[in-house]
C-alpha positions in Angstrom: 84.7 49.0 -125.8 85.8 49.5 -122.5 89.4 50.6 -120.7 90.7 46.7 -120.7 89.9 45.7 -123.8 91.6 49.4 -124.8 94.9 48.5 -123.1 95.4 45.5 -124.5 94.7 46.7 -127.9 97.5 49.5 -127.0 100.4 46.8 -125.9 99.7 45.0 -129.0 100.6 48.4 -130.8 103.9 48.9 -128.3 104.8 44.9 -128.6 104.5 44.1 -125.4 102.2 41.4 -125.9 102.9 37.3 -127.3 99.9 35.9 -128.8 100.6 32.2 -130.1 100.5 28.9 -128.4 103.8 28.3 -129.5 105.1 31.6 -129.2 104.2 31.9 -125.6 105.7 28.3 -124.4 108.5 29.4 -126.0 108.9 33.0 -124.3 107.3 31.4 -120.9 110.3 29.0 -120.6 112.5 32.2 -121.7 110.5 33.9 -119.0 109.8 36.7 -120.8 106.2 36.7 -120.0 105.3 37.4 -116.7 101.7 37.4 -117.0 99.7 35.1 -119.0 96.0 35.8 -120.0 93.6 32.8 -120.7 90.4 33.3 -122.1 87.7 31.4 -120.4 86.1 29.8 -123.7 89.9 28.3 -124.7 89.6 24.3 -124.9 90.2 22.4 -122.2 93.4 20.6 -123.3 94.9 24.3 -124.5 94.0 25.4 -121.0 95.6 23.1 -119.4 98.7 23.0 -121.4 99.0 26.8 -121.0 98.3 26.9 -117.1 100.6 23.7 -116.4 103.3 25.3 -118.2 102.8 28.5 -116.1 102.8 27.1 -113.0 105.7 25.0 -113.7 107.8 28.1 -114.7 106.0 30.2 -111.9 104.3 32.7 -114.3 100.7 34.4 -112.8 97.8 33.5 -115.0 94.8 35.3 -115.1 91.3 33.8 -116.8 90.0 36.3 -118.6 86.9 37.4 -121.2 86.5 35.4 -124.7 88.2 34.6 -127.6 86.7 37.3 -129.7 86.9 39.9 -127.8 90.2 39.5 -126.7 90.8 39.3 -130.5 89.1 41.8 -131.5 90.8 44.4 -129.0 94.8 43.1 -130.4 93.5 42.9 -134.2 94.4 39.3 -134.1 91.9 36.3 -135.1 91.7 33.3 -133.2 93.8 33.9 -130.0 93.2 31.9 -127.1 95.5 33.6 -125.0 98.3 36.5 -124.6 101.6 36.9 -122.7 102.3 40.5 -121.4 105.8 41.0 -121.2 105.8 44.8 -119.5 105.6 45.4 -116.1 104.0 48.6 -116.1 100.9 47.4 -118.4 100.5 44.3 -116.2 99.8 46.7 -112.8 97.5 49.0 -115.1 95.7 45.4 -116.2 95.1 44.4 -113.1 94.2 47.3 -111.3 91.4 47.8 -114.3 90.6 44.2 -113.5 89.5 45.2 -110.3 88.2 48.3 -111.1 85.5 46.4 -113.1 87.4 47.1 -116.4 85.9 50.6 -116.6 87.3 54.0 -115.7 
């Protein structure tokens, strides 16, 4: 598994991530989640839902990797998408996103 799929497995472990549908409306109208991560094989309606509601409350969205991998790297079944609530994890996401994910 590479560095990505690492890191979000470790903010699951320090709670910095929301995983949910309902959980992360809730915390994006709270704006505690300041980035939101999509996975591309989410259903269309979800998708849309979740990237309305972001851009309506002016939270960055990023679509990213699969449903299983994404839960299979929190320990989670089924998750369609994650909020990241920490600053310092969101750079280090990013910057492995543009890294290729590997380092």
């Amino acid at each position: 598994m590479n560095k990505i799929y690492n890191l979000l497995g470790l903010m699951q472990r320090a709670g910095k991530l929301i995983t949910g549908e309902d959980l992360i409306i809730k915390n994006l109208k709270n704006r505690k989640i300041k980035l939101l991560v999509i996975t591309e094989d989410c259903g269309v309606n979800t998708k849309k839902k979740l990237v309305d509601k972001s851009n309506f409350y002016s939270v960055d969205y990023i679509i990213f990797s699969s449903i299983e991998d994404i839960s299979v790297a929190i320990g989670r079944d089924n998750r369609v998408a994650v909020g990241i609530t920490d600053d310092g994890f969101i750079k280090k996401f990013k910057q492995l996103l543009e890294e290729g994910g590997r380092r």
